[in-house]
C-alpha positions, 0 to 999 in steps of 0.5 A, spaced: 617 597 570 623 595 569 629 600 567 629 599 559 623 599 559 623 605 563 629 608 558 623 606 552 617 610 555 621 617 557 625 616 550 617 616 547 614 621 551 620 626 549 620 625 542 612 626 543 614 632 547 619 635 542 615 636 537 616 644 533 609 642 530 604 644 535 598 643 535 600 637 530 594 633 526 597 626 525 597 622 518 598 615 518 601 610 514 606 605 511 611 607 506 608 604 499 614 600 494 614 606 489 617 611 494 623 606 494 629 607 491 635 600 489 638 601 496 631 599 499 629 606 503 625 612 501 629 615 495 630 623 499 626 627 494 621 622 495 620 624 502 616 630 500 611 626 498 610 624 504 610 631 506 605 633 502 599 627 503 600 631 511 599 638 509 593 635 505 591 631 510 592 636 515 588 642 511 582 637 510 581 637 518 581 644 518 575 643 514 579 647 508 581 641 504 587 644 498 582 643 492 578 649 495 584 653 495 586 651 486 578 652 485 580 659 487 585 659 483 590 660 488 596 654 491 601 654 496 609 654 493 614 652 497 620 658 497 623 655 504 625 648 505 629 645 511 629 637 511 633 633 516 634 626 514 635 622 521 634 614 519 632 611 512 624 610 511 623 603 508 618 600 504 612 597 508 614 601 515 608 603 518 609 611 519 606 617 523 607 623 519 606 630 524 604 635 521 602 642 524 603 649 523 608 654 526 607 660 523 601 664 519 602 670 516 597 674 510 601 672 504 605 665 507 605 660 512 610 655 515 608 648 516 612 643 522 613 636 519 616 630 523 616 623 520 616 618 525 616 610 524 612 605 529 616 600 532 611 595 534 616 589 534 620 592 540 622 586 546 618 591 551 613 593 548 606 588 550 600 586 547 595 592 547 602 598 549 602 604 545 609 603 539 615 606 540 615 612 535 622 613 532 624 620 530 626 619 522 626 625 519 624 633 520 622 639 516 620 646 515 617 649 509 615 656 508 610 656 503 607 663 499 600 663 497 601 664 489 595 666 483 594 661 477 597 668 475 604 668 478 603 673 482 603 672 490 597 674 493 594 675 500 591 668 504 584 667 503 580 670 508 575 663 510 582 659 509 586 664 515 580 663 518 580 656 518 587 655 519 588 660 525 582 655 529 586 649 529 592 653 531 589 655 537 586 649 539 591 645 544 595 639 542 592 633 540 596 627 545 
């Protein structure tokens, strides 16, 4: 392994490592035309789209998907929102978005976001490696369980239920 490959794989593993959002799901997918601004890069709003299709996607693996929440009559609002814009997303990138949850509560839990992009077109890399993950953005949402009626309400219990048993499984690798 020659020295910059070397410096790749230890930068990969430590974006890997670093992760706040462990145990994490991982959600696949290119960035779509309509989340691009004029400037060519996902419009900053735009992101948490991208956030969103995590959080969906990550509940629907605990066996809860979020329609079981709205068919209760219950959502979860966002009252926190920390976003760090590293590099600019474009259209067509190939992207991870990891998703996990770092803290849950009776009425309100918090969700850990990275959005990487894949590189896959790095000198380094060969035919069957695993791409480079750039580390593009970071957030944290708070979230409160809230009734149809507006009035905050305690987490369903069948969903802490499911939620807690991903979070005490390990970290996926």
């Amino acid at each position: 392994m020659n020295d910059l490959s070397y410096k790749n794989a230890a930068a990969q593993a430590k974006a890997r490592a670093k992760s706040p959002a462990t145990p994490y799901h991982i959600t696949t997918l290119r960035v779509p035309l309509f989340e691009v601004d004029m400037g060519q890069a996902v419009y900053h709003g735009n992101y948490y789209h991208l956030f969103e299709l995590g959080r969906t996607d990550l509940l629907r693996k605990t066996g809860y998907p979020y329609l079981k929440l709205v068919n209760r009559e219950v959502h979860l609002s966002i009252v926190e929102s920390r976003c760090k814009y590293r590099k600019a997303l474009r259209y067509d990138d190939e992207i991870e978005i990891h998703t996990g949850i770092t803290s849950l509560n009776r009425r309100s839990l918090t969700f850990s976001q990275l959005i990487y992009r894949l590189q896959q077109d790095i000198p380094t890399c060969r035919a069957g490696d695993k791409p480079e993950l750039e580390l593009c953005t970071e957030a944290r949402l708070s979230m409160l369980c809230v009734s149809f009626a507006g009035r905050v309400t305690p987490l369903p219990e069948d969903f802490r239920l499911a939620v807690e048993a991903l979070v005490d499984k390990p970290a996926r690798q």
